[in-house]
N, C-alpha and C positions, 0 to 999 in steps of 0.2 A: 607162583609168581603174582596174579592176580591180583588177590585177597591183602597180601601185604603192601603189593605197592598202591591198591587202593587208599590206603592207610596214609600213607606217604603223598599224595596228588593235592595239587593245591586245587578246588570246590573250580574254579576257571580254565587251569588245566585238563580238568576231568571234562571239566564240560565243551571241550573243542576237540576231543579223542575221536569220537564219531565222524567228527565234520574231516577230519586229518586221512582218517582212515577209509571213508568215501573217496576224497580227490587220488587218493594212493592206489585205489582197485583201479580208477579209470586209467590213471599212469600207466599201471601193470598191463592193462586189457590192451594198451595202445602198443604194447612193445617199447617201452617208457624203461629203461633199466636201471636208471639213475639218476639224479635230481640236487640241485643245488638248493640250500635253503631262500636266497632270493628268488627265484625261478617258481618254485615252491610257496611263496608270496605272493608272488601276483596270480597263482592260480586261484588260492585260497583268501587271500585275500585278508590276510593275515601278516601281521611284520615280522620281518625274517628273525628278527631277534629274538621274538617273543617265542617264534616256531623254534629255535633250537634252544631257549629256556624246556620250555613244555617237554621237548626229545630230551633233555638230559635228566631229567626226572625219571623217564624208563632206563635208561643206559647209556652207553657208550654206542652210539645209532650209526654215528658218520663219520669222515677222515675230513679233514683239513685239508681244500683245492681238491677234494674229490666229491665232497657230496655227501649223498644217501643215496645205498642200495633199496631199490625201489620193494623188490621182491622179500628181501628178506624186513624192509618196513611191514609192508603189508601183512608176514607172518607173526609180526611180534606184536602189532596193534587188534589183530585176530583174536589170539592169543587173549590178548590183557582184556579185551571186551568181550569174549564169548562168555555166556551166563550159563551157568550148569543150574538153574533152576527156571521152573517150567512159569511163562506170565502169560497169564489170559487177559485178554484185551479186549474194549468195547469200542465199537466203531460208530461214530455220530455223523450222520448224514448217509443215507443210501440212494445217492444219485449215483450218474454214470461211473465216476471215481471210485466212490462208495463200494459200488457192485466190482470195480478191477479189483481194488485192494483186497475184499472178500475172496474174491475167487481165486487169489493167487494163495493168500493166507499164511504168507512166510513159510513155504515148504523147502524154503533152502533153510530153516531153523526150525527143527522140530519143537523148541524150546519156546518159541511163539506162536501165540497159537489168537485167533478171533472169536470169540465163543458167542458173542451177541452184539447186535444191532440197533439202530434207533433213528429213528426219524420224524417229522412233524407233520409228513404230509399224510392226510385222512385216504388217500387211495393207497396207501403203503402200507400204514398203519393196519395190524392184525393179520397182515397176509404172510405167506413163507416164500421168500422169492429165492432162486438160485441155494436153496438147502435151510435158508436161514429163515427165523419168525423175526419179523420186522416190530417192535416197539415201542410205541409212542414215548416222547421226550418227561412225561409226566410217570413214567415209570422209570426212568432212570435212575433214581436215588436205590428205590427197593431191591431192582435187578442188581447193581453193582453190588448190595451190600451182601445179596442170594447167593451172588456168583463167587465173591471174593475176590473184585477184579480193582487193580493197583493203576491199572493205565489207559488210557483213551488216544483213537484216533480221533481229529474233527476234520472232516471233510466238507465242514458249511461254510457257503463266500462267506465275503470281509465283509459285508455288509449286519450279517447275522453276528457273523463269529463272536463278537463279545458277549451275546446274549447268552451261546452255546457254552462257550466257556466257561462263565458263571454258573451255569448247572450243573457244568462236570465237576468242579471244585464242591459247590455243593453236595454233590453225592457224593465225596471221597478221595475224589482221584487224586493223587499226587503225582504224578507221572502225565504230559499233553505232549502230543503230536500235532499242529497245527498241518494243515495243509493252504489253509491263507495267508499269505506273506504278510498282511498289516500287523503288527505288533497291538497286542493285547494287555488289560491290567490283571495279574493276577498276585496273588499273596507271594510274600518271599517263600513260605514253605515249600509253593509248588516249582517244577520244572519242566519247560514248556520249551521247546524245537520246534523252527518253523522251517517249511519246507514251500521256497520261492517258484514256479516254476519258470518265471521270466529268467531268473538266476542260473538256472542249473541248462536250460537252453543256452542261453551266454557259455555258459561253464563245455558244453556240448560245441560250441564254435569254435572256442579258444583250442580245445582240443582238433580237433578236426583243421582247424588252419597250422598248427604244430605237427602234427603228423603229415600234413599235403609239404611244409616246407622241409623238415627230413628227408622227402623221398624228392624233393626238387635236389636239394644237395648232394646226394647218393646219385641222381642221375648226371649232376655233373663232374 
């Protein structure tokens, strides 16, 4: 299924699958079973129209006055994004962030994996903290190029982050993970995800007021 409907996805559809498929586990985790595509809008933030273009690109997803099954969403956006091939990833910034993302290292995806670090601060620089050899920003072109690594996390504030960016493109990366929400310039080749955390707190309330008014309803 993957591989072909990849083929088939318009470059903007592909690229809001992830974001679709995140808001979709939270649904499921809440006891969420089913979902309207405006509903599904304001979570995401996203216009409903455009949300059931993108869904009929994979299939026949939902009923008319009924929605989307949340559960079996969540299976089939699984499905179309799990990657049966192994990416090794470099993580730029080892602060507090830095050290979570490391330690946790996607062990719910064998298939991602963290293999190297990077940082610009001189007391980090050359040391092995928490398993990993901490190295400097001025090695980053050689490492990526040793490792064979396609993707980068950045974990540097917005104040940095264009700086960091710029290096990671220059060693190769085609693949960003932003962890600063200010939007950055980079080349059309690359593809760069940014991760808000003011947004996804927001996203954590909206949730959390929707599940408290359910069970106001149910209790009366």
């Amino acid at each position: 299924m993957g591989k072909e409907l990849h083929k088939k996805l318009p470059k903007a559809t592909a690229k809001r699958l992830p974001l679709y498929l995140r808001y979709l586990n939270m649904l499921n985790e809440s006891g969420i079973g089913r979902i309207k595509s405006k509903d599904f809008a304001q979570i995401t933030q996203i216009p409903s129209a455009t949300i059931r273009r993108d869904f009929s690109y994979v299939g026949e997803l939902g009923r008319s006055g009924y929605g989307y099954d949340v559960p079996y969403l969540v299976e089939v956006f699984t499905d179309l994004l799990e990657s049966d091939q192994k990416k090794r990833i470099a993580l730029i910034g080892f602060g507090n962030l830095g050290k979570a993302l490391a330690n946790n290292n996607f062990r719910r995806n064998e298939n991602l994996q963290i293999v190297c670090v990077f940082d610009n601060d001189p007391n980090l620089i050359g040391k092995t903290i928490a398993g990993y050899y901490v190295h400097g920003m001025d090695e980053l072109k050689q490492v990526i190029e040793e490792e064979q690594i396609t993707i980068a996390i950045s974990t540097v504030p917005s104040q940095y982050s264009q700086n960091a960016i710029d290096q990671i493109v220059d060693a190769g990366i085609t693949a960003i993970l932003n962890f600063a929400p200010d939007r950055v310039k980079v080349p059309k080749r690359i593809h760069i995800q940014y991760i808000d955390l003011t947004t996804e707190l927001q996203t954590l309330i909206f949730f959390d007021s929707m599940m408290n008014q359910k069970e106001k309803v149910k209790a009366e």
